[in-house]
N, C-alpha and C positions, 0 to 999 in steps of 0.2 A: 293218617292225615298227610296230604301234601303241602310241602312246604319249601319254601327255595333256598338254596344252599348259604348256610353260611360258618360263621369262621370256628366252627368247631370241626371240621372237615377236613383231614390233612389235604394239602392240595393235590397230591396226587393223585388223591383218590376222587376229590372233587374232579377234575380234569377226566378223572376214568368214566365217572357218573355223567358228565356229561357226553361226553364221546364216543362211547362203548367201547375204545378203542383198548384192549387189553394185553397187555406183554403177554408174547406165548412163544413155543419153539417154532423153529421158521419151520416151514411146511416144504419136502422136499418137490421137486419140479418130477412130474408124473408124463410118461410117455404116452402119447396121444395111441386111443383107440377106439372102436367102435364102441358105440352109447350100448350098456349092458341094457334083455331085454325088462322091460317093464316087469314087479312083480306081483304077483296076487297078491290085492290086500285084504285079510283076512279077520278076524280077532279071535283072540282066546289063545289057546296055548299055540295053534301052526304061526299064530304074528310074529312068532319070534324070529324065524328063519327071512321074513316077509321082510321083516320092518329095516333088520341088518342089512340085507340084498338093496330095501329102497334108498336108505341114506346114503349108501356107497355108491349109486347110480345117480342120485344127488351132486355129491362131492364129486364125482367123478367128470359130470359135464360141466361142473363149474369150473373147473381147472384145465379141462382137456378140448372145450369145445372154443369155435373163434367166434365172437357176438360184440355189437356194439348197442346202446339202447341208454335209457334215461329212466331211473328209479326214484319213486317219489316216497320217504317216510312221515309218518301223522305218526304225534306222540303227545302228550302232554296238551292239546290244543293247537300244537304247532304244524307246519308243514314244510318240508326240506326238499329239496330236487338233489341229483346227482347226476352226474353222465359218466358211464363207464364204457371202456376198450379191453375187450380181454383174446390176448393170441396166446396160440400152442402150437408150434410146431414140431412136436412129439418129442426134443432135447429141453427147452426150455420154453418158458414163461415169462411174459411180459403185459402190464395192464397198466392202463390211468386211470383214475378216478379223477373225476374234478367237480367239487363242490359249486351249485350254481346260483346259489341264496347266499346272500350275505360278504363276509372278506373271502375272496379270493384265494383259494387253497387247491392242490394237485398234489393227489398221491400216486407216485408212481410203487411199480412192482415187478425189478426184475429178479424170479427167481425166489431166494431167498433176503434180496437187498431191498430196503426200502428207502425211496426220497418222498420227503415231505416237504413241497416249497409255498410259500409265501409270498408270490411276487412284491405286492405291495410292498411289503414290509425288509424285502431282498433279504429273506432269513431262508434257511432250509434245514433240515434234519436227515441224517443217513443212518438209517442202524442196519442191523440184521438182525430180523423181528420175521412174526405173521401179523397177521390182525385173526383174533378170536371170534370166531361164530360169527362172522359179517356175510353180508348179504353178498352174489345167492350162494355161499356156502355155509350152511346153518351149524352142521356139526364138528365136532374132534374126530379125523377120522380113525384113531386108535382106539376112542371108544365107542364107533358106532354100535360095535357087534352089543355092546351094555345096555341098551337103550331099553329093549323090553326088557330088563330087570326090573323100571320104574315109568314103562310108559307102556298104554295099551295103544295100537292102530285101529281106527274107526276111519270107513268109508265115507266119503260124500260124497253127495251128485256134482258130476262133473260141472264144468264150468268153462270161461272163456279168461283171459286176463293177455293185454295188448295184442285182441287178434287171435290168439294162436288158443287153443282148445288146452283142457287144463284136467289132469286127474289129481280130486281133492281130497288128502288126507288130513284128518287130526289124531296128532298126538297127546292122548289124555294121561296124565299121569295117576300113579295108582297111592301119591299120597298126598298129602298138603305141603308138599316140604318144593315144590318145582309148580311150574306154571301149564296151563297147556297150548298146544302149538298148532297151529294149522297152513295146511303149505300144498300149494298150487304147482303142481307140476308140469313142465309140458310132455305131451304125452310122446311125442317123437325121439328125442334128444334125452329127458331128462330133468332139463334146467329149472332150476326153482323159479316160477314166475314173480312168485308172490309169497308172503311169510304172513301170518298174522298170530300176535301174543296175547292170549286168552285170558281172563281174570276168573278170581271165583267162580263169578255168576255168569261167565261165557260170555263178559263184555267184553271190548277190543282195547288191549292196553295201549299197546302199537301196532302198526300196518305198514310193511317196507313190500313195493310190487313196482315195475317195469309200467310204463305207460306207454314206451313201444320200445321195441326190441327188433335188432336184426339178428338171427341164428347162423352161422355157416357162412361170414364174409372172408373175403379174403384177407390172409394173414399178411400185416406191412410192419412187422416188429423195428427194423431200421427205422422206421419214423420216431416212434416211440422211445429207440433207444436215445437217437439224438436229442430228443425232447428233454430225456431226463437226464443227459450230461450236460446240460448248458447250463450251468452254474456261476460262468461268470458274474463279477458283482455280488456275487451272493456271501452273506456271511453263513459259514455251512458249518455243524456243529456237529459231532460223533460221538454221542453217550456210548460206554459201554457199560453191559450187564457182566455184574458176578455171580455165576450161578451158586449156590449155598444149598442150606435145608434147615429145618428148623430144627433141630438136634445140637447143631454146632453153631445155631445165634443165639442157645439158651432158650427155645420155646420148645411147646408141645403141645397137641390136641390131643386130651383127654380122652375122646371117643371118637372115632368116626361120623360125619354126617350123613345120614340114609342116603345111597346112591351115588354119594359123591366119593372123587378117587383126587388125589391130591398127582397136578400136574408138573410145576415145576414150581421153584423156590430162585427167587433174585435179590442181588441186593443191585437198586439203581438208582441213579441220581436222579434229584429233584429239580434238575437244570441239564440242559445238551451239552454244557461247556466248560469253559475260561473265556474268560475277556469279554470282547463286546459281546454283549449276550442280547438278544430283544426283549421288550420289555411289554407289561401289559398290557400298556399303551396300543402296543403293532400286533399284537397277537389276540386270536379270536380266546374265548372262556376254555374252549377244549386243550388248549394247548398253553395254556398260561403258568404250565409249570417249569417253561424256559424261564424264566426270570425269579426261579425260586431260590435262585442263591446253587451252592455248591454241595449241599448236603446229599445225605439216600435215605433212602425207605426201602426196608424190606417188606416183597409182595410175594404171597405164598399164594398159586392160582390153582383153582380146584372143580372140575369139572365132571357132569352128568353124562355128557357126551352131546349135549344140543345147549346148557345152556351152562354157563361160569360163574364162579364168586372169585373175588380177588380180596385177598386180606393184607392189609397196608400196617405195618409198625414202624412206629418213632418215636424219640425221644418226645417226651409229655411238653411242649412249651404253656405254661399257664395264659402267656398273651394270641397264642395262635388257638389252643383250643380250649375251649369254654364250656359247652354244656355235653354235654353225651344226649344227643337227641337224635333220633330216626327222623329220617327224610325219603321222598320219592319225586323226582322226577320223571316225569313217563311212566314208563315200565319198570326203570331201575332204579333200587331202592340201596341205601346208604346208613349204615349203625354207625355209633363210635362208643370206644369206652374204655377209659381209663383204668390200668392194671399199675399200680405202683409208680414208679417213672416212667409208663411207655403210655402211650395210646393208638388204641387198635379201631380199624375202622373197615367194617368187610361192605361190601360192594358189590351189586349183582342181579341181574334181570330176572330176582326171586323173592316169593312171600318176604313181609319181614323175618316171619319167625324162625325160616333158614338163616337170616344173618344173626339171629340171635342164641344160636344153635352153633354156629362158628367164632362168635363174639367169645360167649361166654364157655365157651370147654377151650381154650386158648389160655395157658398156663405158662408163666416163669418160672423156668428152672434153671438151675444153676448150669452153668457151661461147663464141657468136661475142659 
């Protein structure tokens, strides 16, 4: 059942549900090189060698190639634009995104640093983050080589996507525990054109593709940089992440969740700051955990290698959360549930019954 979010949802996690935007290790800056060649895409037992070659040739032009173009997502009913700038000039990395529906937002990306500003509202965010499985880089690249553990490669007829010629693969998974994926590539370079999230019945949950693209512009990173240090005016705020584990916050997962590999472990606040902070008011639903007050939430994130859950604990407040009831918006789907004084709430562009599967083997124990 779908249903829109409400106040049983820690907000962090609401804010992740909405945003897909997920704490992950910063992804290091990769030296630019020639696009690896295309691989045979095969199935059955050779996919394995296939399918690890293709995401790394994926990942690889995502980060290494210079493009500028306009990405549109359908999810939920909805429809979102983007405009993205991506430079490599084989030391470093530099990109914007800027949001072109709705409030006004710009994500820059140099490197490992990120700004997140808010003209309107003259607020801005710095941390030192990635962003998880975002478009066009789909997967984790430490666990690409993992993927056929729990995904098989199926061919499709090729296609076209903004112009440019496209080899189409789907990744079908080999249990119920993950979704399947299908992804447009171009067939020169590499670049993910297109992404589309498959349901049971091989419906379209979401659809995130380029409706035009330029490959191979030239690189003007000096623009860009100055773009993202002009902060004046701004009120700029710098969370920092405590990395942990769930051993020494007193938790534990019972068993493993099939395929899934446990990525890192944060404790992060539920606000960017002190002081003047922005309030709900200036900030869009995906980011409305700057006005959460001063507190943290430990997020334990756990990944297949293409797609993530994020598991959110807090303190129980009886006035913030209320029912323990599953939610979906779009693709990504939201548990909660109350274990003694905490409430847990896993998160994640997967079946329910994975989050129910992380929910419930998520155990208090005692701290040493």
């Amino acid at each position: 059942m779908r249903t829109s979010l409400h106040a049983g949802t820690t907000r962090t996690a609401a804010a992740a549900l909405l945003s897909g935007a997920l704490l992950a290790p910063a992804a290091p800056a990769l030296a630019a090189s020639a696009p690896a060649p295309a691989p045979a895409v095969t199935t059955g037992s050779a996919a394995i060698t296939d399918l690890a070659a293709l995401m790394r040739r994926i990942q690889d032009a995502g980060l290494q190639q210079n493009y500028i173009g306009t990405y549109v997502t359908s999810s939920a009913g909805t429809l979102s634009s983007s405009r993205i700038t991506h430079y490599c000039d084989g030391r470093e990395q530099i990109e914007r995104i800027e949001a072109l529906d709705g409030q006004m937002r710009r994500v820059f990306r140099h490197n490992d640093t990120i700004h997140v500003l808010w003209p309107a509202a003259r607020t801005a965010l710095i941390e030192q983050r990635d962003l998880i499985g975002r478009f066009p880089q789909p997967a984790t690249p430490v666990e690409s080589a993992r993927l056929a553990d729990v995904y098989d490669l199926v061919a499709e007829p090729d296609d076209r996507v903004a112009g440019l010629d496209a080899q189409v693969v789907t990744l079908r998974p080999r249990d119920g525990m993950r979704y399947a994926r299908r992804l447009w590539i171009e067939r020169r370079t590499g670049l993910l054109l297109r992404s589309d999230l498959l349901g049971e019945r091989g419906e379209p949950l979401e659809s995130t593709a380029f409706s035009e693209l330029q490959i191979g512009v030239k690189p003007q990173p000096q623009q860009l940089l100055q773009d993202m240090a002009r902060l004046d005016g701004y009120h700029v705020s710098r969370p920092v992440y405590q990395s942990s584990d769930l051993g020494s916050e007193g938790w534990a997962l019972r068993q493993p969740v099939p395929g899934f590999s446990a990525q890192r472990v944060v404790r992060r606040p539920m606000s960017p700051g002190h002081g003047a902070r922005p309030t709900p008011a200036t900030l869009p639903a995906s980011d409305a955990t700057a006005a959460a007050g001063d507190e943290t939430v430990l997020q334990a994130i756990y990944s297949d290698g293409l797609t993530h859950v994020s598991i959110f604990i807090e303190p129980h407040s009886p006035g913030a959360h209320r029912r323990e009831t599953p939610m979906t918006v779009g693709s990504t789907s939201a548990l909660s549930r109350r274990v003694g004084d905490w409430w847990i709430t896993a998160v994640g562009a997967v079946p329910p019954a994975t989050l129910q599967q992380f929910t419930s083997g998520l155990e208090r124990r005692r701290r040493p």
